[in-house]
N, C-alpha and C positions, 0 to 999 in steps of 0.2 A: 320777583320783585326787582323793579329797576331802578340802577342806581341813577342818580343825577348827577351829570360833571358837566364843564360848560364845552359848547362845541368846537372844532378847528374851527381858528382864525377870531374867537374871542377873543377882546383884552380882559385879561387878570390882573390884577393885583394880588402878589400873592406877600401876606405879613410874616419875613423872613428873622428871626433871631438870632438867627447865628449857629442855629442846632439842627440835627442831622433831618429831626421831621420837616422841617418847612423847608430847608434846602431840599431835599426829596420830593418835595409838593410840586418845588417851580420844578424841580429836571422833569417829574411824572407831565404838570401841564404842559411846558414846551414840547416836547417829543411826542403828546398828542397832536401840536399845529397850533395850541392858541398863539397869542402874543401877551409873553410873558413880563411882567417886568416886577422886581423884586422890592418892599418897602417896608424899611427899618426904623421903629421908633426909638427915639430916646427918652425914656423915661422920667423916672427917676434920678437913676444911680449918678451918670457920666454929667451932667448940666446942677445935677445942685449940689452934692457931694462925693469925689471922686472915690473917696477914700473908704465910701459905703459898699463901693463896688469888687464886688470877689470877683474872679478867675473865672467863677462859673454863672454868676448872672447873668440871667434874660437880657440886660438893659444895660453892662459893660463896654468900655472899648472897645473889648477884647472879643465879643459878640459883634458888635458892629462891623469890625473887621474881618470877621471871620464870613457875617453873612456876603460882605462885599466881595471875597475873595470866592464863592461860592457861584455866587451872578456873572462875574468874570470867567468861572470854568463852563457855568452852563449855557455862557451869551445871552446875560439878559442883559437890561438897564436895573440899576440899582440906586434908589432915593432914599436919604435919610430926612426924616420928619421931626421935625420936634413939637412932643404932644406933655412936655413937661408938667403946663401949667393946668394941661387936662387932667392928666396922672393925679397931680396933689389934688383937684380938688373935686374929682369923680370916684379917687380911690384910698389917698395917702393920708387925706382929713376925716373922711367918713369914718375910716379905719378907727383911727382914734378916736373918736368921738366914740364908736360904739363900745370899745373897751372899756372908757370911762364912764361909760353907761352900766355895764356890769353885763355887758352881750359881749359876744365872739364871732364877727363876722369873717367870711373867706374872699379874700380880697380878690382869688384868682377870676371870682364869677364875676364880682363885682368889673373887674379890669373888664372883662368879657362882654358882659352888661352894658357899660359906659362906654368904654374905650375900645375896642376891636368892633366890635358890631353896631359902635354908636358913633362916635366921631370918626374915627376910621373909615368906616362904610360909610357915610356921608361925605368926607372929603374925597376918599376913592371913588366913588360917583359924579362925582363934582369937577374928576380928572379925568372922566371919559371913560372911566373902566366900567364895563358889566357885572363882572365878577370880583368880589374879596374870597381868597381864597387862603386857608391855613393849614396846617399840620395835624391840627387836633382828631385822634383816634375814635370819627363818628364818620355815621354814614345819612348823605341825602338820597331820599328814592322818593320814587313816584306811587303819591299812595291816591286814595281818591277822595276827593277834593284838591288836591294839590299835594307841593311837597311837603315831605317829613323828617324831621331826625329820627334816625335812630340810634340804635348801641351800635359799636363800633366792635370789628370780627374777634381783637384781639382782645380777651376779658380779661388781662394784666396790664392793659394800659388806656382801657377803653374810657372816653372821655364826655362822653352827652352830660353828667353831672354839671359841668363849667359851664354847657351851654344854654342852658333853659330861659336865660333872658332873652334872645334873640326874638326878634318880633318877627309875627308868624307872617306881615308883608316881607320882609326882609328876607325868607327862607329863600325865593328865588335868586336872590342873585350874590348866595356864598355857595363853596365847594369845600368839598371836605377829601379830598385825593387819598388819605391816606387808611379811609374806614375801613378798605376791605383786607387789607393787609397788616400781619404781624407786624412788630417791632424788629427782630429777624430779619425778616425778609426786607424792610426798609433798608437796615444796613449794609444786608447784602446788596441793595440797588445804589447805596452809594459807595461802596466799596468799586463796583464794577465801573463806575462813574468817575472814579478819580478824584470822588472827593474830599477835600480835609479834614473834613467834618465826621467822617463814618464813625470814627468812633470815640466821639466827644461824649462825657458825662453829662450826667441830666443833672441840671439846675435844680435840687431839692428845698432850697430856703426861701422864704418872700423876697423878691429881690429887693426890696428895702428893709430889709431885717437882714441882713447878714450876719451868720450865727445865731440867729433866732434870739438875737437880745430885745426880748420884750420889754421887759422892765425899762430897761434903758432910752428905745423907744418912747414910752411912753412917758418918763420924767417923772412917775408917781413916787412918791417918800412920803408915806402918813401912817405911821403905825396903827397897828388894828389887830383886833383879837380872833384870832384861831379857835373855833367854839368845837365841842363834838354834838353830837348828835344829840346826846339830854340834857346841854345850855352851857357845860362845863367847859373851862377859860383850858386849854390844851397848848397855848403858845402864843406869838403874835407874829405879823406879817408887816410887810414894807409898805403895803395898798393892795384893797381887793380887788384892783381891775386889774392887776398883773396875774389873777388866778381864772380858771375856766372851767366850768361842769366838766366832772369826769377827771379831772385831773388827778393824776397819785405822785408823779417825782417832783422833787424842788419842795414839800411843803415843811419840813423846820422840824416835824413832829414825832417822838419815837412813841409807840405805841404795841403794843400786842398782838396786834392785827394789823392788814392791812387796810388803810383808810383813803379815800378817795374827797375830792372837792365836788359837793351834791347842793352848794348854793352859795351866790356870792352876793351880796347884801352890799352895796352901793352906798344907799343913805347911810347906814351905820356904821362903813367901811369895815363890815365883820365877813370874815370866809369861814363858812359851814362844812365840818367834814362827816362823813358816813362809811358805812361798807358797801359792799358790792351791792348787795342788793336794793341800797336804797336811791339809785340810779335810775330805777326800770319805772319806764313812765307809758300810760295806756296809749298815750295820743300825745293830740299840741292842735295850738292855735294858732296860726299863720298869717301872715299879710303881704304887702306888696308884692301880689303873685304876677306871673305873664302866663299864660294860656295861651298854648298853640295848637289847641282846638276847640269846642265848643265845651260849655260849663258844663251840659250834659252828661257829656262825655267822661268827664270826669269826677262827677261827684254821681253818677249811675251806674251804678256793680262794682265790682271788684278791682280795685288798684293795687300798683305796687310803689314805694316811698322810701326812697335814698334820704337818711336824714347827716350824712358824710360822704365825704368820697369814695372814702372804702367800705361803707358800710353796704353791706348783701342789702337788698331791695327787701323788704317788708311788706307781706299782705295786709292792706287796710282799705279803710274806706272812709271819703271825703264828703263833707256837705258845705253849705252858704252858711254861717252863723247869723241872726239878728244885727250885728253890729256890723256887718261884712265884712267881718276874718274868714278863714278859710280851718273849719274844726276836720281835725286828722285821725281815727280810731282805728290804733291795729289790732291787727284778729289774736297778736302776743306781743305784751309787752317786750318795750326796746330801751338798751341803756343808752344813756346820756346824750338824754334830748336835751339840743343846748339852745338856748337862744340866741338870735342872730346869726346862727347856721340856715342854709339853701335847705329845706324840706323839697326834694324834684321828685315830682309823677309820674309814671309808668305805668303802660300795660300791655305787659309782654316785654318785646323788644324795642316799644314807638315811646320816644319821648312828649309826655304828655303837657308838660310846663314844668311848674314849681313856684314856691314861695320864700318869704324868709319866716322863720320861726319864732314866735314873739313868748310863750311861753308853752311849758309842760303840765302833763295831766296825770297827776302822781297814779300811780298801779295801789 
């Protein structure tokens, strides 16, 4: 299986962060012969509120400079972009909106969706570059019909989940450098390389959630009732869109057991709690999918259905609904089908698309 990278003497644009993956992309592209040149957005954090920005965001000063100090060792050009007012309103208002909806969506894909493979990769094109290339831990190879994502070598950091929006015109002209190789082995190519970055921490928080304060985020204060599982009043809450399926810490309630958030009620601003097993759901109903192959494809035999990041890939199978959702049956029920989560398709190793999740199909 071969992989696809772009040839000596392409220009790349490669989307540099400040972190040791995407620095390692451009040193890997350059030392192949393209023409490399390094492009850093500003997001969120550093143009609307400094103060939001930690040490360790994506979207930092502190990133910024650090990617520019990177471009400098490895002789490239380095541009900073400002895609602020794209960020708020492809990723930072949807966000909220969908909490306040009583859904949980992942902003990462969404940014990925919109903003790296959407504006990005049109302006990058638009600059003359052939190629957008990233950090992210997947691989393009040469399948038949064309190219394809797949999983990425390293399965602790492997990354196609993020990517399932990319539009299956658009597979030819991104790269992905760093599919075939560990996390490991990256640092040790920037260690050798001199770079400052080898061993910088990974950005774990939404870069605009610093701390992960949702609540606060989202500005909700409406008291509301903590119900359990047979109707009874167990407590009360701040607003049910600061709570998410699945959830067990933070919830106010002492109990006998341990209880989890198994439905968040919107109109009534009530959150629903359960035990473990009343999480497990056969299926789901999905929409706004992207398919990067034909429908056949994947609604004929056997699939496999990330419905988290880290969630193990699930046997199931896919059909058309009447209504044109995308209906999801695993072969064993899976906990905490959430809505507004990425459902991505698999089979095998080839990333097949994905949807968002609009609801669960109780067990």
């Amino acid at each position: 299986m071969t992989e696809i990278l772009p040839p000596p003497g392409a220009r790349v644009a490669v989307a540099m962060s400040g972190g040791v993956d995407s620095s390692v992309a451009a040193l890997l592209l350059k030392e192949m012969g393209c023409r490399v040149a390094g492009i850093t957005l500003t997001l969120f954090c550093p143009s609307e509120n400094p103060d939001l920005a930690g040490e360790r965001s994506c979207c930092s000063l502190d990133a910024i400079e650090d990617a520019a100090e990177v471009a400098a060792r490895v002789g490239i050009a380095h541009h900073v972009w400002d895609f602020t007012e794209i960020f708020r309103s492809e990723v930072v208002d949807p966000f909220r909106r969908e909490y306040l909806a009583g859904r949980t969506p992942n902003p990462c894909v969404e940014c990925n969706r919109k903003v790296r493979f959407g504006a990005l990769l049109d302006k990058v094109r638009r600059s003359g570059f052939a190629f957008l290339a990233t950090g992210h831990y997947a691989r393009l190879v040469e399948a038949e019909g064309g190219p394809a994502v797949f999983r990425g070598r390293d399965r602790k950091k492997e990354q196609s989940y993020v990517l399932w929006g990319i539009g299956a015109a658009d597979l030819s002209g991104v790269a992905f450098p760093l599919g075939g190789l560990l996390k490991e082995e990256v640092r040790r190519i920037a260690e050798r390389a001199g770079l400052s970055v080898a061993g910088k921490e990974e950005s774990q928080d939404i870069c605009f959630l610093p701390g992960g304060d949702l609540g606060g985020f989202l500005g909700v204060r409406r008291e509301g009732e903590i119900l359990g599982r047979d109707g009874r009043r167990l407590g009360t809450h701040e607003g049910a869109p600061r709570y998410t399926v699945g959830q067990r810490r933070g919830l106010g309630v002492a109990a006998g057991e341990r209880l989890y958030v198994t439905e968040v009620d919107i109109q009534n601003n009530r959150v629903r709690l359960g035990v473990d097993g009343d999480l497990y759901a056969s299926g789901f109903a999905a929409g706004d999918e992207n398919l990067l192959v034909s429908e056949n494809e994947v609604f004929e035999g056997r699939i496999e259905v990330k419905i988290r990041y880290r969630h193990p890939a699930a046997a199931a199978s896919a059909r058309r609904a009447e209504d044109g959702s995308i209906e999801v049956r695993f072969e064993e029920p899976q906990r905490a089908v959430t809505p507004g989560q990425s459902a991505v398709f698999y089979r095998g190793e080839r990333l097949l698309g994905g949807a968002v999740i609009r609801s669960a199909v109780p067990s």
